[in-house]
N, C-alpha and C positions, 0 to 999 in steps of 0.2 A: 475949625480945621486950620494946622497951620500950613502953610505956602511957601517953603521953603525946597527948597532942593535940597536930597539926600546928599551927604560927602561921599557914600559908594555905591557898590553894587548891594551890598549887603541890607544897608536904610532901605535903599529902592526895592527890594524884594522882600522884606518885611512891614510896607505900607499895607494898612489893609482898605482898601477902598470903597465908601460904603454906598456908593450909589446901583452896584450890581447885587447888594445884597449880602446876606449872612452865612446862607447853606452851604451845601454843599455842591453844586455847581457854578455858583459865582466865586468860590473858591479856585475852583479848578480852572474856571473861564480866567480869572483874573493872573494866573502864575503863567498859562499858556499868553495869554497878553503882555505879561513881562517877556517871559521868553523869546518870543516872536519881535520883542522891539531889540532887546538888545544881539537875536539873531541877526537881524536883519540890518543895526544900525553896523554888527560887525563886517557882516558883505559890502554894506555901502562901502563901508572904510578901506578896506583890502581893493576895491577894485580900484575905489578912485586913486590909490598907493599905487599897486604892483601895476596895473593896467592899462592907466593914465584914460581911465572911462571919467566921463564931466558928470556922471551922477544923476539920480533921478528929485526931481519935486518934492516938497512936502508930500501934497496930494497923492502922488504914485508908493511914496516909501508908507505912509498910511493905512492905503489899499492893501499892500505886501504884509504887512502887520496885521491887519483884520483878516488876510485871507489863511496865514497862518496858524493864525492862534484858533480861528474855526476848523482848521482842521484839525489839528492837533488836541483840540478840545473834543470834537466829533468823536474821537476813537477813545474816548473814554466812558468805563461803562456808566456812568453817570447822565452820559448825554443820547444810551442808545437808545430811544423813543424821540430824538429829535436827527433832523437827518439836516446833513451838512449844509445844505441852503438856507433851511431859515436859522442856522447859526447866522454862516453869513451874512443873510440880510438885516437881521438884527441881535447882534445880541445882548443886549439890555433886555429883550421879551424872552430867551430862552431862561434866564435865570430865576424870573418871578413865580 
């Protein structure tokens, strides 16, 4: 694997990452996990710009990204035999 950082958004949203697997819910899991960071890293930015907010932790902005992409994953019909909590508690085990 190489370890490089993508030059855009483009590299980063065609990584395919194979620790959640091949199918087709680690598929989905994993676009909604793109999505949800670069959501979520767009709000950090905007606030701490227009708002003069100090920002939240790794830890919290983390949180916000897993809590995201489990949802957003949830409402897909892919994932409706799993219900939104044990996305979120793990999802590494909803994709095996």
């Amino acid at each position: 694997m190489v370890w490089v950082i993508p030059e855009g958004c483009f590299e980063l949203f065609s990584i395919r990452f194979g620790a959640l697997g091949r199918g087709k819910k680690a598929k989905i899991l994993w676009g909604c996990l793109m999505q949800a960071m670069v959501w979520n890293l767009w709000l950090e930015r905007n606030r701490r710009i227009f708002e003069d907010y100090k920002g939240v932790g790794v830890v919290e902005l983390r949180d916000r990204v897993k809590f995201w992409a489990a949802l957003w994953a949830s409402t897909s019909p892919a994932f409706k035999d799993i219900s939104y909590p044990s996305i979120m508690r793990n999802l590494l085990a909803v994709v095996s």
